[in-house]
C-alpha positions as CSV (number, residue, x, y, z in Angstrom):
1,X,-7.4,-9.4,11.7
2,X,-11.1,-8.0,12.4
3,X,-13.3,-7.7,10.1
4,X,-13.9,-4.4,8.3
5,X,-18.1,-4.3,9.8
6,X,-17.2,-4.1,13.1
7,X,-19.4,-4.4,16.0
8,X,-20.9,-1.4,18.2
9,X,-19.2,-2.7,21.6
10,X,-15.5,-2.3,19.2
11,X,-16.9,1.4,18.0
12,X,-17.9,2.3,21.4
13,X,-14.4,1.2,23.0
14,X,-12.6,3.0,19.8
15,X,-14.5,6.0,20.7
16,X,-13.2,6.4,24.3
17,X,-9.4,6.2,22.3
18,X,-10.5,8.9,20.2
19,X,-11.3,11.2,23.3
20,X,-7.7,11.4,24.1
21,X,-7.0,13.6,20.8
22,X,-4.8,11.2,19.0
23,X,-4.2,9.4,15.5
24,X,-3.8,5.5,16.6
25,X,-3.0,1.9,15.4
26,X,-4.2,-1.6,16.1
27,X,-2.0,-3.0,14.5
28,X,1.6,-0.8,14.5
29,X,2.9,1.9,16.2
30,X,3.4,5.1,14.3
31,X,7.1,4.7,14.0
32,X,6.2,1.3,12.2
33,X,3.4,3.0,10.0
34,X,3.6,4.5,6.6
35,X,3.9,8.1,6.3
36,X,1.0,8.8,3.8
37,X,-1.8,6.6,2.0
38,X,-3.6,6.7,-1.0
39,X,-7.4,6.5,-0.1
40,X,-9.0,3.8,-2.1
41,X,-12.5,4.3,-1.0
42,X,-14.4,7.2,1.5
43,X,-17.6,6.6,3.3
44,X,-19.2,9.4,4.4
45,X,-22.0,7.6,6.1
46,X,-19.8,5.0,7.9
47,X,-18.3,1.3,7.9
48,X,-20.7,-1.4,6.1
49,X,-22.9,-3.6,8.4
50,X,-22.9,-1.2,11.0
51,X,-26.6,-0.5,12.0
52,X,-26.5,1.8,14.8
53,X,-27.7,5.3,14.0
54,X,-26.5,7.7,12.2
55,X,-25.7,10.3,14.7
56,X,-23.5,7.6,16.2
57,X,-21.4,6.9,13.4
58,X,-18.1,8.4,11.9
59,X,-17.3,8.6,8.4
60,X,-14.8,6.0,7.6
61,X,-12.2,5.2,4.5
62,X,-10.1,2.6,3.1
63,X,-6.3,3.3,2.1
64,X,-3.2,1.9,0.5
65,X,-0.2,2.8,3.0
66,X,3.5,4.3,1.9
67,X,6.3,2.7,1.7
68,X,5.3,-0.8,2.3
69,X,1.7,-1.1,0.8
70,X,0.1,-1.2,4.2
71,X,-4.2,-1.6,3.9
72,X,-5.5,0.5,6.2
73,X,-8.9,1.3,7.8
74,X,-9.5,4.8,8.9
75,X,-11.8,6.3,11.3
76,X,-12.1,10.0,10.0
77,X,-13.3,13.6,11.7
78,X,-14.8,14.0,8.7
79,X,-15.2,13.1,5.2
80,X,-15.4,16.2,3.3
81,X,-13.1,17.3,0.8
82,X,-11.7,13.7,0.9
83,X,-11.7,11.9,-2.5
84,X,-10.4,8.4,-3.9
85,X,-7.1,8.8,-5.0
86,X,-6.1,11.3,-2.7
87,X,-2.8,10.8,-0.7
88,X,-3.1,11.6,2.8
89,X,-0.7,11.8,5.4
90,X,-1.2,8.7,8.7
91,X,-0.2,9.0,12.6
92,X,-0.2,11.7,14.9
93,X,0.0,14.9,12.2
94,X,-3.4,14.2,10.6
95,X,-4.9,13.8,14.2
96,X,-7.4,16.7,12.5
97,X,-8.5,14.2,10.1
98,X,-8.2,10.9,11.5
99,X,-9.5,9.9,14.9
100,X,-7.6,6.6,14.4
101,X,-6.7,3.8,12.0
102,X,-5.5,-0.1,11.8
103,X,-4.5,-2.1,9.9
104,X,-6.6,-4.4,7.5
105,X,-6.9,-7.7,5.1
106,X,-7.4,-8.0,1.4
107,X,-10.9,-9.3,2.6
108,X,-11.7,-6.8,4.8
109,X,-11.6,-4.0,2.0
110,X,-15.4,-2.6,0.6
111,X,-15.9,-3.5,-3.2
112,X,-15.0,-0.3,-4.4
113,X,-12.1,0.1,-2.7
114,X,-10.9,-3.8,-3.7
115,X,-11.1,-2.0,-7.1
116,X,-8.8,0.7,-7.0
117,X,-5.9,-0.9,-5.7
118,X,-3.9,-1.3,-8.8
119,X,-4.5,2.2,-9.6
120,X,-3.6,3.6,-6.0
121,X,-0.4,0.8,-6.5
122,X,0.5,2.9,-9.9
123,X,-0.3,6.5,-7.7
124,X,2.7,5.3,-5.1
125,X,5.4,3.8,-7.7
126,X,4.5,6.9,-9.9
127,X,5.4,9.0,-7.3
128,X,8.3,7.0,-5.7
129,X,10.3,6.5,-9.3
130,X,13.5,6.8,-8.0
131,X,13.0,4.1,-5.3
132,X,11.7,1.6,-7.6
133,X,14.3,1.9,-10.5
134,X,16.7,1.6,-7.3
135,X,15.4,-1.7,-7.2
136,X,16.4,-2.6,-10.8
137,X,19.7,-1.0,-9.5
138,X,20.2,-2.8,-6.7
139,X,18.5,-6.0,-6.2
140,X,20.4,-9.3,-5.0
141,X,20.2,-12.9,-5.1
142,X,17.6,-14.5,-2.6
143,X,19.6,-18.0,-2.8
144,X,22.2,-19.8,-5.2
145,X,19.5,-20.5,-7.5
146,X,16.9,-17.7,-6.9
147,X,17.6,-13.9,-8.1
148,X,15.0,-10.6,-6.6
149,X,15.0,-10.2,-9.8
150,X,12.9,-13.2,-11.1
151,X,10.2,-12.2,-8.6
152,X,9.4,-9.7,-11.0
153,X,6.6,-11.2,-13.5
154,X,8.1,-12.3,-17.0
155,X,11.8,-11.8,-15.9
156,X,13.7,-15.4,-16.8
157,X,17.3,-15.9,-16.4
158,X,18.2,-14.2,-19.9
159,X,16.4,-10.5,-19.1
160,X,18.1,-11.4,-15.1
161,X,21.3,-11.6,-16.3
162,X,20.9,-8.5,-19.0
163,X,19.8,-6.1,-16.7
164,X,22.8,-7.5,-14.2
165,X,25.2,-6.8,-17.0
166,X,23.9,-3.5,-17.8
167,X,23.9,-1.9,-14.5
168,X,27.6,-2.8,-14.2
169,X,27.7,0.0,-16.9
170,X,26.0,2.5,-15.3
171,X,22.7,3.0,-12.9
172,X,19.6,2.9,-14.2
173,X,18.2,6.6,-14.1
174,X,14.7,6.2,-14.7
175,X,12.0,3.5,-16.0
176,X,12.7,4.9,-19.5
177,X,16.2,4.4,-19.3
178,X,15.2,1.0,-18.2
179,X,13.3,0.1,-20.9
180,X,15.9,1.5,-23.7
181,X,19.2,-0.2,-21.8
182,X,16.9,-3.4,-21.6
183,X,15.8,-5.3,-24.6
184,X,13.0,-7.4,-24.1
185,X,11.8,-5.4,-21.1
186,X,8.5,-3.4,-22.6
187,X,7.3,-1.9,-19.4
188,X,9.6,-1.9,-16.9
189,X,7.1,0.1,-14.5
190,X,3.7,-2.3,-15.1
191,X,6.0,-4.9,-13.9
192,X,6.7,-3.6,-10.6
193,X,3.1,-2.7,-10.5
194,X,2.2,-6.3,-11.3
195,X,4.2,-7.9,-9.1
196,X,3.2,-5.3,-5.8
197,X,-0.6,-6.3,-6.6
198,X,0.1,-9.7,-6.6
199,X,1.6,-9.4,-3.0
200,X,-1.3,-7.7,-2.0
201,X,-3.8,-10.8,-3.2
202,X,-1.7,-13.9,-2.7
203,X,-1.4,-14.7,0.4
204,X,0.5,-17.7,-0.4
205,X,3.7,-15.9,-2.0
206,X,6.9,-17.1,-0.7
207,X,8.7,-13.8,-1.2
208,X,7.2,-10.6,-0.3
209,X,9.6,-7.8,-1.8
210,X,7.5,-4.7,-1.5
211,X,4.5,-5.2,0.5
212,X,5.7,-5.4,4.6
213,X,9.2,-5.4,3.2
214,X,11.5,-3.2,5.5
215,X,14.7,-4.0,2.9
């Protein structure tokens, strides 16, 4: 993946994509893309490391990508109004906002935005409930000896098999009704949380569940 400074011969090349009008990606089609991201750090004065002039620069940002916790890099028309936290849409509708965009690394990220991307994580399962209590719903067994459900951090065999039992008797409407239904299960929400942030920083996971996963 390239690295989030750049060099002037990649802006100037990106430039001559942004004369043709239209919101882009390096790394995925728009089909492939998220919908809408959660901006985790905006730059009005442009990408890090890059020394060219001013007048030759574009305000960039850094963003946390729906539905499968896509890190994106974002080329912008402009910065204004444009806040951390806010959740903007990606591809060809936001062509007024963003000249183009691609996909990024953990490592390519600015400081600041490294730092909000357990609260921008909380911002999309907030939003998304009902998907992720689907997952206490729904999730299946990986192997014979290996459960989705023991991805989640501080879910043994005991809390496995509870929640397995209890959805028999009924869905799972909400995180609350989680956390009731389930004893032993404080904060059914932090642990999805937990678990999506440690896909996004260990690069060494055998499972991915939620970040790239397609289901």
């Amino acid at each position: 993946m390239d690295s989030a400074s750049g060099t002037a011969a990649d802006e100037d090349a990106a430039d001559e994509d942004t004369a043709a009008g239209t919101a882009t990606s390096d790394a995925a089609s728009d089909s492939e893309s998220g919908e809408y991201a959660v901006l985790l750090d905006v730059l009005p004065q442009g990408r890090p490391g890059d020394d060219r002039p001013p007048s030759q620069k574009s305000p960039v940002a850094y963003a946390l990508g729906e539905p499968q916790f896509q890190l994106y890099e974002l080329t912008l028309s402009s910065a204004e109004e444009l806040s951390v936290g806010d959740r903007i849409r990606i591809g060809p509708e936001a062509a007024d906002v963003i000249d183009r965009f691609r996909e990024v690394d953990l490592g390519d990220l600015t400081h600041n935005a490294d730092a909000e991307l357990e609260y921008a994580v909380e911002a999309i399962v907030d939003a998304n409930e009902r998907r992720f209590v689907d997952f206490y719903n729904e999730a299946g067994p990986i192997s014979l000896r290996l459960h989705q459900l023991n991805l989640l951090p501080g879910i043994g065999e005991k809390l496995r098999n509870d929640i397995l039992d209890e959805r028999k008797r009924g869905p799972f409407e909400s995180f609350a009704d989680v956390e009731e239904r389930i004893s032993g299960l404080h904060n059914p929400r932090e642990v999805i949380v937990d678990r999506i942030v440690e896909e996004l920083r260990e690069e060494d996971l055998k499972y991915q569940r939620f970040v790239g996963y397609e289901g």
